[in-house]
Biopython code that builds the backbone (N, CA, C, O; Angstrom):
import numpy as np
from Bio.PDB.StructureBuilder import StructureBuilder

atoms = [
    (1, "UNK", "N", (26.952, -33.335, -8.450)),
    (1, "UNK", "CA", (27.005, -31.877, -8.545)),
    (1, "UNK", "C", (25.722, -31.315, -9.158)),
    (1, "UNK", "O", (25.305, -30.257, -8.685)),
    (2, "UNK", "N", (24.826, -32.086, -10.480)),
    (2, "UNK", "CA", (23.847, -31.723, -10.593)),
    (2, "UNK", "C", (23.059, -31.298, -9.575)),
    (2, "UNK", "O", (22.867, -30.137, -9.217)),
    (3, "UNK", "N", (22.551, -32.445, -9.064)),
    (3, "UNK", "CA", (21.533, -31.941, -8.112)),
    (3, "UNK", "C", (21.594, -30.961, -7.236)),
    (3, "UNK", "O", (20.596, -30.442, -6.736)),
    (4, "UNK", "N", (22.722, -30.652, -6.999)),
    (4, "UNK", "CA", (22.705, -29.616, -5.939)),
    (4, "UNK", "C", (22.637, -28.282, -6.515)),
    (4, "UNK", "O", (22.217, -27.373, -5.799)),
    (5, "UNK", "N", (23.064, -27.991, -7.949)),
    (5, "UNK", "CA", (22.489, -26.814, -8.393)),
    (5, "UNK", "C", (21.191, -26.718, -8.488)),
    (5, "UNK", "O", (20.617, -25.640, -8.331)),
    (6, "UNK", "N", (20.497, -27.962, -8.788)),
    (6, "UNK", "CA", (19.125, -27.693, -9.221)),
    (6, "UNK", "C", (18.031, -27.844, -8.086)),
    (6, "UNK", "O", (16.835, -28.064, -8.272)),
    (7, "UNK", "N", (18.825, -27.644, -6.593)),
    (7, "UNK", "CA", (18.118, -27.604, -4.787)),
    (7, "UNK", "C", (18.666, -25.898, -5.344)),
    (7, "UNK", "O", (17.903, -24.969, -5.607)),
    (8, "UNK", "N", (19.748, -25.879, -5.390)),
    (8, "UNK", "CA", (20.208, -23.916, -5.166)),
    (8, "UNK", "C", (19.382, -22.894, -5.874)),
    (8, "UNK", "O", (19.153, -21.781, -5.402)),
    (9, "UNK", "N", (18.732, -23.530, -7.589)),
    (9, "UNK", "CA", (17.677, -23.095, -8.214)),
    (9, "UNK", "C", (16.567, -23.156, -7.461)),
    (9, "UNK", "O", (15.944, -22.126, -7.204)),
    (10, "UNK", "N", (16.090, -24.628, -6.912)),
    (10, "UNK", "CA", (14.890, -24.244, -6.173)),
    (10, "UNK", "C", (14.577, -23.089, -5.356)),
    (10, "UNK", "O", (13.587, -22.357, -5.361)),
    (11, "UNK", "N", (15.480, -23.082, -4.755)),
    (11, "UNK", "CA", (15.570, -22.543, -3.194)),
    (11, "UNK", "C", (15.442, -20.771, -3.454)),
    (11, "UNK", "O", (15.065, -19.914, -2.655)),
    (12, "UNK", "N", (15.927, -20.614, -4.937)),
    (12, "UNK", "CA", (16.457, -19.365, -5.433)),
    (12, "UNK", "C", (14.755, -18.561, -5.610)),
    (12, "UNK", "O", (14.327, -17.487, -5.187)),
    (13, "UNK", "N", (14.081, -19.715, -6.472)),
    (13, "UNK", "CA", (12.771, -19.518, -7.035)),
    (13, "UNK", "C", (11.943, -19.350, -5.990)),
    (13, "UNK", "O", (10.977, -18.601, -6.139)),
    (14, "UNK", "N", (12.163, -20.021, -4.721)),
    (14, "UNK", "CA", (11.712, -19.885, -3.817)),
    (14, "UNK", "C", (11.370, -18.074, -2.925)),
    (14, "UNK", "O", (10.320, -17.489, -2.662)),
    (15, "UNK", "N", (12.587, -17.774, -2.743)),
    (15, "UNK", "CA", (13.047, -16.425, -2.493)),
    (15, "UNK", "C", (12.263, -15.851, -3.264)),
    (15, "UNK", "O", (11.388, -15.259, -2.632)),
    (16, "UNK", "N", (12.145, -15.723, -4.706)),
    (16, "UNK", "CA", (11.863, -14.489, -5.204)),
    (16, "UNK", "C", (10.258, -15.033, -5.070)),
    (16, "UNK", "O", (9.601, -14.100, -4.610)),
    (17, "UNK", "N", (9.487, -16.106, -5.290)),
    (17, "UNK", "CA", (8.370, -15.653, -4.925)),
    (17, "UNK", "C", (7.746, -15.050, -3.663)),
    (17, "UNK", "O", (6.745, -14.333, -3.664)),
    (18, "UNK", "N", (8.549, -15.474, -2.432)),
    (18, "UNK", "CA", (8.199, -14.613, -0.928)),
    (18, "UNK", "C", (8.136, -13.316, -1.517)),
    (18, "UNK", "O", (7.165, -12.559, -1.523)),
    (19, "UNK", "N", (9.762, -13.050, -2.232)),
    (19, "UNK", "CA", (9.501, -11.164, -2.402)),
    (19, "UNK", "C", (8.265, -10.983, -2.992)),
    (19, "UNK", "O", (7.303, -10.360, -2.543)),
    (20, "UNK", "N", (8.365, -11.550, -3.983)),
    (20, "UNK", "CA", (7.097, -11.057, -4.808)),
    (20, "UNK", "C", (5.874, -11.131, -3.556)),
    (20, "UNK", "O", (5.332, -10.049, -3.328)),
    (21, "UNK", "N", (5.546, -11.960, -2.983)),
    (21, "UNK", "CA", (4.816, -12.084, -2.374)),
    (21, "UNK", "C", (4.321, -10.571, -1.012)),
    (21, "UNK", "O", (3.334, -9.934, -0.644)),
    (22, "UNK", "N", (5.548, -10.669, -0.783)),
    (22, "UNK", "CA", (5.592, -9.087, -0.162)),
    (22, "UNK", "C", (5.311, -7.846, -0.640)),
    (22, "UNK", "O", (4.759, -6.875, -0.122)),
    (23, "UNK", "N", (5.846, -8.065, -1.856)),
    (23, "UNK", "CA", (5.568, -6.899, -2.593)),
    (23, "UNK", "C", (4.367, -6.512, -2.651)),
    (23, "UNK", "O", (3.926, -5.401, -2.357)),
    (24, "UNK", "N", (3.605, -7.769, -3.177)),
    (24, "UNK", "CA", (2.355, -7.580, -3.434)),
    (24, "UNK", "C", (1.100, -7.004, -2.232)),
    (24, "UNK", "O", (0.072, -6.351, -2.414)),
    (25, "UNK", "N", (1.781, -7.631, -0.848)),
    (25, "UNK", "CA", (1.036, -7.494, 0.208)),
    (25, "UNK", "C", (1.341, -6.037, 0.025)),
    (25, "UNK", "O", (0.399, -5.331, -0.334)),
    (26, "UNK", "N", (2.553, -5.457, 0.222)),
    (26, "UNK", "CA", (2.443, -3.782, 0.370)),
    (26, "UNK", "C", (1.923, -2.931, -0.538)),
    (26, "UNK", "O", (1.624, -1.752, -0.350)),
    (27, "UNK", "N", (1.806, -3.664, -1.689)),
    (27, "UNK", "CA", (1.299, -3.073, -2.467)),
    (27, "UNK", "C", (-0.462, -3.173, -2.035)),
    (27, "UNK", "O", (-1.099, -2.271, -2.578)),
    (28, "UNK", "N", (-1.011, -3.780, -1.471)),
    (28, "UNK", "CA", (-2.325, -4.081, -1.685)),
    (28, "UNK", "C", (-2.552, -2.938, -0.205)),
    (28, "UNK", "O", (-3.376, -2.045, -0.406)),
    (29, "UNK", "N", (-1.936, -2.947, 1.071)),
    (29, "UNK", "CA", (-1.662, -2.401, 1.909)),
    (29, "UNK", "C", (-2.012, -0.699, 1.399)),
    (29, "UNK", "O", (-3.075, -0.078, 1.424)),
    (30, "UNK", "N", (-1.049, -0.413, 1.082)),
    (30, "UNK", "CA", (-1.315, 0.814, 0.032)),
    (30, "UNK", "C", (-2.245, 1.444, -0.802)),
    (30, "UNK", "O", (-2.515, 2.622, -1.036)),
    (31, "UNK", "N", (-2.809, 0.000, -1.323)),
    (31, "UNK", "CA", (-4.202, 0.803, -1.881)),
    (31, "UNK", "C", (-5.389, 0.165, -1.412)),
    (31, "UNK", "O", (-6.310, -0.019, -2.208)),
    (32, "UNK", "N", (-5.523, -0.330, 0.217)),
    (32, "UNK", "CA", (-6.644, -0.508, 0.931)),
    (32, "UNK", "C", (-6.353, 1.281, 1.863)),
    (32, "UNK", "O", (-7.364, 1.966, 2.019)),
    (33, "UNK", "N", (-4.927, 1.868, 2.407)),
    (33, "UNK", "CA", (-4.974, 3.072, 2.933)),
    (33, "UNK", "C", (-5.282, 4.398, 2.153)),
    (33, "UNK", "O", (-5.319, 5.540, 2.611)),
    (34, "UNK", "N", (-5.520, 3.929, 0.718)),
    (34, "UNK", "CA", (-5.684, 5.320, -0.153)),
    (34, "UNK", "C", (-7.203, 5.518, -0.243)),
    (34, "UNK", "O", (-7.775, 6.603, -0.137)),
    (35, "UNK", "N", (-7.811, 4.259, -0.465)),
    (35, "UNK", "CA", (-8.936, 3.646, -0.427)),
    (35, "UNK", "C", (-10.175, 4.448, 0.726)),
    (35, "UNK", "O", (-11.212, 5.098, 0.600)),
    (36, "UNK", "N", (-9.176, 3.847, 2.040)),
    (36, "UNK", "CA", (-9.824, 4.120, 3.049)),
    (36, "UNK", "C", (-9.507, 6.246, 3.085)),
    (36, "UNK", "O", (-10.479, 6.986, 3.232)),
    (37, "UNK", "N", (-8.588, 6.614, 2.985)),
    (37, "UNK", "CA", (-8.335, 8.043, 2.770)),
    (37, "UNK", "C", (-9.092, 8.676, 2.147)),
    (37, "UNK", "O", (-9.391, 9.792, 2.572)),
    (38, "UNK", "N", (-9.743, 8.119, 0.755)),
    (38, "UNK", "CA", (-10.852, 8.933, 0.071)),
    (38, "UNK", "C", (-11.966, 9.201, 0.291)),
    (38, "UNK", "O", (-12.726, 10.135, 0.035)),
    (39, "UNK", "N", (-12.020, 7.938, 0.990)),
    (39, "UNK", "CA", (-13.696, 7.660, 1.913)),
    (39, "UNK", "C", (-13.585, 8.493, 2.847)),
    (39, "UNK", "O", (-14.635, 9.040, 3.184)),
    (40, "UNK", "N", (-12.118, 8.941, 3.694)),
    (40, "UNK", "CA", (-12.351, 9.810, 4.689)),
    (40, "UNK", "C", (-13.107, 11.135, 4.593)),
    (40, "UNK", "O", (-14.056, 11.708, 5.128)),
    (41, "UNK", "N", (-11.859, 11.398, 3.278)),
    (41, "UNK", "CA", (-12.094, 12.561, 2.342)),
    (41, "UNK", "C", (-13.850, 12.478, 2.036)),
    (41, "UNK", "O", (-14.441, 13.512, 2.347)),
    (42, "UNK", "N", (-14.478, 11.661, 1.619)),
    (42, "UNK", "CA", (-15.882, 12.048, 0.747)),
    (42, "UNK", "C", (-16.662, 12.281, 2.025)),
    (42, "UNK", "O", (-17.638, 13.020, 1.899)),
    (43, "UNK", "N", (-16.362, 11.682, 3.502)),
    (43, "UNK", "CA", (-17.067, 11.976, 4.377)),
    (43, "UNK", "C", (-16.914, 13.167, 4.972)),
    (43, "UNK", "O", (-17.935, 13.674, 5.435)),
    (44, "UNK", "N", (-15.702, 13.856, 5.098)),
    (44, "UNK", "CA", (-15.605, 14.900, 5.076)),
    (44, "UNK", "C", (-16.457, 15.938, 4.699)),
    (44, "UNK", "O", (-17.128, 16.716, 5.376)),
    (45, "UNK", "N", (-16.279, 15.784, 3.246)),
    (45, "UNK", "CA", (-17.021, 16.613, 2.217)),
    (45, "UNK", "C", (-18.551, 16.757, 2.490)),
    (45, "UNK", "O", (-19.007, 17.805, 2.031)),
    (46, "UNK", "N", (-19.391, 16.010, 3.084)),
    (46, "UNK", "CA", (-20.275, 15.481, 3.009)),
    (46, "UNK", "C", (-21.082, 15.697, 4.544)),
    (46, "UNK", "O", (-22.277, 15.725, 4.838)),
    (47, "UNK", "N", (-19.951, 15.818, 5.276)),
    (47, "UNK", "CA", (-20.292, 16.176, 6.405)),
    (47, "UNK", "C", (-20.128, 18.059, 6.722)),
    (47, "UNK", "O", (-21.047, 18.778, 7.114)),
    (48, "UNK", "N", (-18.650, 18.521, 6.403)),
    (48, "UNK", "CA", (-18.583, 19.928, 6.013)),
    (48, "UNK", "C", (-18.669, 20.186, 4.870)),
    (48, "UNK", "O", (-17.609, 19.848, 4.345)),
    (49, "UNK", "N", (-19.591, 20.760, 3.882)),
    (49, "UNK", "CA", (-19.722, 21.499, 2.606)),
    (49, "UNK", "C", (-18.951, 22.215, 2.353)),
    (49, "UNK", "O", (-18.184, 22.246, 1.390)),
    (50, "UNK", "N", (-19.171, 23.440, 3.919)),
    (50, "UNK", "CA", (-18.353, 24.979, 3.557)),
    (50, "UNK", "C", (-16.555, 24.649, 3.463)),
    (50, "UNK", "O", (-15.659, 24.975, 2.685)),
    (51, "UNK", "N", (-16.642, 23.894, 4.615)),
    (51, "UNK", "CA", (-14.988, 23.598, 5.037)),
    (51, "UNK", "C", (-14.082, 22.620, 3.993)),
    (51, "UNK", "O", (-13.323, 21.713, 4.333)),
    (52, "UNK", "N", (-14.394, 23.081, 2.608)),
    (52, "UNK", "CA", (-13.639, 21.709, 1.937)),
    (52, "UNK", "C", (-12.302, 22.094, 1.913)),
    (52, "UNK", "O", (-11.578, 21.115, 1.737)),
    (53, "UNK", "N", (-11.414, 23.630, 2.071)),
    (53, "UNK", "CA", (-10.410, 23.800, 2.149)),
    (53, "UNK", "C", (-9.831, 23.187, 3.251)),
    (53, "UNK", "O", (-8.736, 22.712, 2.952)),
    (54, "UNK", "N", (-10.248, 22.957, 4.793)),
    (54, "UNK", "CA", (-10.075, 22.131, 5.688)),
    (54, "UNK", "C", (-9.713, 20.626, 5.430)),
    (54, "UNK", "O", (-8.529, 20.366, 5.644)),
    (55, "UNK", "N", (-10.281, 19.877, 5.128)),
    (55, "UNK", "CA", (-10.938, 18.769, 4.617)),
    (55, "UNK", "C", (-9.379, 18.471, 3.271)),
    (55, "UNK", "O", (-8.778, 17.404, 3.143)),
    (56, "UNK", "N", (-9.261, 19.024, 2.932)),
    (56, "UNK", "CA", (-7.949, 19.246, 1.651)),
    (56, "UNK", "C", (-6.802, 19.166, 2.641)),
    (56, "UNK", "O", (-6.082, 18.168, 2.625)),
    (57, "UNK", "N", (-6.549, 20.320, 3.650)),
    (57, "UNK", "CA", (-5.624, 20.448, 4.163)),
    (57, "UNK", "C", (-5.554, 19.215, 5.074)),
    (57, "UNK", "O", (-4.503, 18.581, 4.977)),
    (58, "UNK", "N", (-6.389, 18.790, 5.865)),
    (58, "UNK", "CA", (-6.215, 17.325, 6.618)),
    (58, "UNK", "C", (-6.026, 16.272, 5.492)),
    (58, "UNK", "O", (-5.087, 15.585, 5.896)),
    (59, "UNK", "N", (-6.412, 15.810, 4.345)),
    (59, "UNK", "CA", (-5.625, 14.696, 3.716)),
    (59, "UNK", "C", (-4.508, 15.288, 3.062)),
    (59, "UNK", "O", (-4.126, 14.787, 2.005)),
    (60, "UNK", "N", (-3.982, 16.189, 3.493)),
    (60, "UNK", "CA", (-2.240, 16.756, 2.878)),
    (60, "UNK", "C", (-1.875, 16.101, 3.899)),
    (60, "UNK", "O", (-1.219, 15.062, 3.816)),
    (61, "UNK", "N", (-2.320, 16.717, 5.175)),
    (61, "UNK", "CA", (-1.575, 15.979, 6.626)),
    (61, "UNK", "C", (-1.603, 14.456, 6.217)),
    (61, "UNK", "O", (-0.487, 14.015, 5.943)),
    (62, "UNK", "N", (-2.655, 13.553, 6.117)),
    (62, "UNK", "CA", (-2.414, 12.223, 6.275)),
    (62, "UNK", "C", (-1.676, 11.775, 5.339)),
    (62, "UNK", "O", (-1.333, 10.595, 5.422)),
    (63, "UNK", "N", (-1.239, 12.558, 4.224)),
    (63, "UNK", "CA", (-0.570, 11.932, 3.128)),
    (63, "UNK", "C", (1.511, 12.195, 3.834)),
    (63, "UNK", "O", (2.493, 11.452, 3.853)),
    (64, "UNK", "N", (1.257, 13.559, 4.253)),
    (64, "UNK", "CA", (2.837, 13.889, 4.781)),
    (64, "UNK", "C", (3.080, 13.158, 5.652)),
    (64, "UNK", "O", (4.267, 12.832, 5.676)),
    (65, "UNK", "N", (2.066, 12.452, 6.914)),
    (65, "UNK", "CA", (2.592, 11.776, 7.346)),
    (65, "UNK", "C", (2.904, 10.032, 6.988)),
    (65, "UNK", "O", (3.863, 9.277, 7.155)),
    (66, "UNK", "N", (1.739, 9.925, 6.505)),
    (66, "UNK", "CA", (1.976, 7.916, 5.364)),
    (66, "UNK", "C", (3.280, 8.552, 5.087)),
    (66, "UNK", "O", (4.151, 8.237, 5.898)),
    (67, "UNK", "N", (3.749, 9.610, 3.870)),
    (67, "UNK", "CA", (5.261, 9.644, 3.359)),
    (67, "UNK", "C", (6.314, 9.739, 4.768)),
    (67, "UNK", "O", (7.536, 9.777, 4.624)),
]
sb = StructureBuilder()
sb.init_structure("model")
sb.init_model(0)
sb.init_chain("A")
sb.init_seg("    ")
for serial, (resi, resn, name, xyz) in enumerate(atoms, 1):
    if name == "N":
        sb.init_residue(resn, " ", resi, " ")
    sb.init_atom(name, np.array(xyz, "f"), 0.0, 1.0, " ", f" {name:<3s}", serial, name[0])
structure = sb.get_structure()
């Protein structure tokens, strides 16, 4: 009976590092797209001066739609 709890522990430890493992990917996911969003944003800026209210209002859009 031992052993087989201590395969059900493995197996358990197992699981939660995949999650974790996922987690982490979405998490990293997330802040390579915020990443890349700001850069959009600074090119924006950089490209229109006058239009930064534009430029604001398009990363509202990309953010309403990521949510």
């Amino acid at each position: 009976m031992a052993p087989r709890i201590c395969m059900l522990k493995r197996i358990n430890s197992n699981n939660n590092k995949l999650v974790l493992f996922h987690n982490n990917y979405s998490l990293r996911a997330l802040l390579f797209l915020s990443r890349l969003m700001s850069l959009l944003m600074f090119i924006l800026i950089l490209v229109f001066p006058n239009s930064l209210m534009v430029s604001l209002e398009f990363l509202m859009l990309l953010v309403e739609v990521l949510i």
